[in-house]
C-alpha positions in Angstrom: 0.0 0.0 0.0 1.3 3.5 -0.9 1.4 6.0 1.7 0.7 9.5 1.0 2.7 11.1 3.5 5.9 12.5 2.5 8.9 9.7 3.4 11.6 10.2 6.0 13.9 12.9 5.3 17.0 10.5 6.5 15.2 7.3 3.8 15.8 10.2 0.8 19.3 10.7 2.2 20.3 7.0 2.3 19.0 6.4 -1.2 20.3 9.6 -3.0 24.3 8.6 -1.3 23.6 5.1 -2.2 22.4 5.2 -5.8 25.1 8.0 -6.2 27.9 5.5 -5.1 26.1 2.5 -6.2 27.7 0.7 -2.8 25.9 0.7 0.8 28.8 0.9 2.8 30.2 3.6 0.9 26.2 5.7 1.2 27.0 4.6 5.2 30.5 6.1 5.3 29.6 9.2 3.8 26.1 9.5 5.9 28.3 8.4 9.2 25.9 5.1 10.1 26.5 1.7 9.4 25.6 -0.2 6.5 22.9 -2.3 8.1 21.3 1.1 9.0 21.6 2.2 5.0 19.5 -0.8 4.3 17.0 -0.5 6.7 16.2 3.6 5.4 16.5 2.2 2.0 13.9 -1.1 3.0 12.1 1.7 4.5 11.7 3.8 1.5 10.7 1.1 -0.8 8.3 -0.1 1.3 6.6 3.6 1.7 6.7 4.1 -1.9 6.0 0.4 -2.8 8.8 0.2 -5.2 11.4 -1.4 -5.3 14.6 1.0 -6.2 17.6 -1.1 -5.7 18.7 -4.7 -7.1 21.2 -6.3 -4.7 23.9 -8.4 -6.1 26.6 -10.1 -4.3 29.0 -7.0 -3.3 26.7 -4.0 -4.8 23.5 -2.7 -6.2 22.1 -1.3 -8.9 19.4 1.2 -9.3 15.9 -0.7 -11.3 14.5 0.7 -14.0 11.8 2.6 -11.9 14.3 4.5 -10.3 16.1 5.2 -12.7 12.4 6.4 -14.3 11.3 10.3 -14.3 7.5 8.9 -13.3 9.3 7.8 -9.6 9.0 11.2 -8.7 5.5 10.6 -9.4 5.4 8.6 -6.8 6.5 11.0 -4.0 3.6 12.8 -2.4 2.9 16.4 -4.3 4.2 15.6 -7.4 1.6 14.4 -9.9 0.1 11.5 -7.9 1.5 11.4 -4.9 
């Protein structure tokens, strides 16, 4: 189920270092948590938007095709749909 409240702040901040890096541990070294805490704001976010934004791979991820998609700001509350 979507929710239509805006997501945590600290969720958009975990996924923005991670797909920038494309590594969690390196999205939790810049962010000053640990990487189990990255994947619990990222589980968080996907679970809020109902998406999933990452693929996980053995030693990395890569960002899916809906995030990489202009309609996943759609999904954000305010824009469009949200």
């Amino acid at each position: 189920m979507v929710d239509h409240k805006l997501p945590p702040l600290n969720a958009l901040r975990a996924f923005e270092a991670t797909a920038r890096h494309l590594s969690v541990k390196n999205a939790a070294d810049e962010l000053c948590v640990t990487p189990g805490a990255v994947s619990q704001l990222l589980k968080t976010l996907e679970l809020h938007l109902g998406v999933a934004l990452f693929r996980r791979v053995n030693r990395g991820v890569f960002l899916t095709d809906a995030s990489l998609r202009r309609e996943f700001l759609a999904l954000l509350p305010g824009r469009n749909g949200g």
